[in-house]
C-alpha positions as CSV (number, residue, x, y, z in Angstrom):
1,X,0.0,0.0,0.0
2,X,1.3,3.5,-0.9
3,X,0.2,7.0,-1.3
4,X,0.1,8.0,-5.4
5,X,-1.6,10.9,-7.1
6,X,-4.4,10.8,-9.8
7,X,-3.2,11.6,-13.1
8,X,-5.3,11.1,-15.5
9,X,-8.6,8.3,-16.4
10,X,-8.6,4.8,-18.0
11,X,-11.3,4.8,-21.0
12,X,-11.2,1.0,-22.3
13,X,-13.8,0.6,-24.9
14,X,-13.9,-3.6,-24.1
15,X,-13.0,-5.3,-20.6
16,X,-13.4,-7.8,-18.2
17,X,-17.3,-8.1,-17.7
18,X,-16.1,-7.9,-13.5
19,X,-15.1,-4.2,-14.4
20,X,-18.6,-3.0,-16.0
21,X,-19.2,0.1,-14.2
22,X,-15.8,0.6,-12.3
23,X,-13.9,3.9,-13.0
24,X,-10.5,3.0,-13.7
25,X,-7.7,5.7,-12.8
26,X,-4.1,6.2,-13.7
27,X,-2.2,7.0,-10.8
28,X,1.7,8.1,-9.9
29,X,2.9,6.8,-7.0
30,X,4.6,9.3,-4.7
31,X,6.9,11.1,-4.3
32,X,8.0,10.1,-8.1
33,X,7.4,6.4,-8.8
34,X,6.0,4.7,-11.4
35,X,2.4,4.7,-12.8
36,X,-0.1,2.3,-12.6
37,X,-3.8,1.8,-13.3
38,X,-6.3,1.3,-10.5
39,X,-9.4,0.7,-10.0
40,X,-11.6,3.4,-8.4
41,X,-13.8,2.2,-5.1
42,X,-14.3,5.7,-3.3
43,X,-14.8,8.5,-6.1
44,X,-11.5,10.0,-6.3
45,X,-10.6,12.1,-9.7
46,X,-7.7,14.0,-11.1
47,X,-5.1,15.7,-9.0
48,X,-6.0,14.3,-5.7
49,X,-3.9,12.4,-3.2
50,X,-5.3,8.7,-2.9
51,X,-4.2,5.6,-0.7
52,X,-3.5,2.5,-3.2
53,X,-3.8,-0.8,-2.1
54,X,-1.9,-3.2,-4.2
55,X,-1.8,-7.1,-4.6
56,X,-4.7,-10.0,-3.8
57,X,-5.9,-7.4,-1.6
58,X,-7.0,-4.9,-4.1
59,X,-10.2,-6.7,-4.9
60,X,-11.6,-6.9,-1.3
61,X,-12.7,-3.0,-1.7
62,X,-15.4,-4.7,-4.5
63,X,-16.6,-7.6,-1.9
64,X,-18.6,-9.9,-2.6
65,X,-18.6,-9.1,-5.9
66,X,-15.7,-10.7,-7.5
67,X,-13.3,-7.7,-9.3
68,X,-10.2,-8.8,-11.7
69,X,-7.5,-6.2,-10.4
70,X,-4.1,-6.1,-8.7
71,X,-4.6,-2.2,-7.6
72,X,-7.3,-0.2,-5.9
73,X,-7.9,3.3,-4.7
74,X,-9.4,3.2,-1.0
75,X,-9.1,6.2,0.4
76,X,-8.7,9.9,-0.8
77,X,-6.3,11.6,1.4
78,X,-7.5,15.5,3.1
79,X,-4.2,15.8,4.8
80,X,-0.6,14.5,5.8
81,X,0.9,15.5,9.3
82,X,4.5,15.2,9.7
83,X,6.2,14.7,12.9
């Protein structure tokens, strides 16, 4: 799990039937990593700082409903405190 920022949407025009109706998001992980396309489970859009969850685990955000994905956004992030 990481914190990444929304970059930009996914528009596929044919996919997995499990993904009918999922917004799918491109997303930069932070500070400057890599990109990576994620399916959306809280309504997050473009320039806002999500949590990513990553791996088998991605897919319990969808439960039951079985989701094919190995990356989801779960949370959109208001602030980050520093200590």
């Amino acid at each position: 799990m990481y914190l990444g920022k929304v970059i930009g949407n996914v528009v596929c025009t044919i996919k997995d039937s499990s993904l009918e109706g999922s917004k799918l998001l491109l997303v930069r992980r932070l500070p400057n990593g890599p990109s990576v396309v994620a399916i959306d489970a809280v309504g997050a859009g473009a320039g806002e700082t999500v949590y990513v969850c990553r791996g088998r685990e991605a897919a319990f955000a969808f439960k039951p409903k079985e989701v094919a994905t190995e990356a989801s956004v779960v949370a959109i992030i208001d602030t980050i405190e520093r200590e």
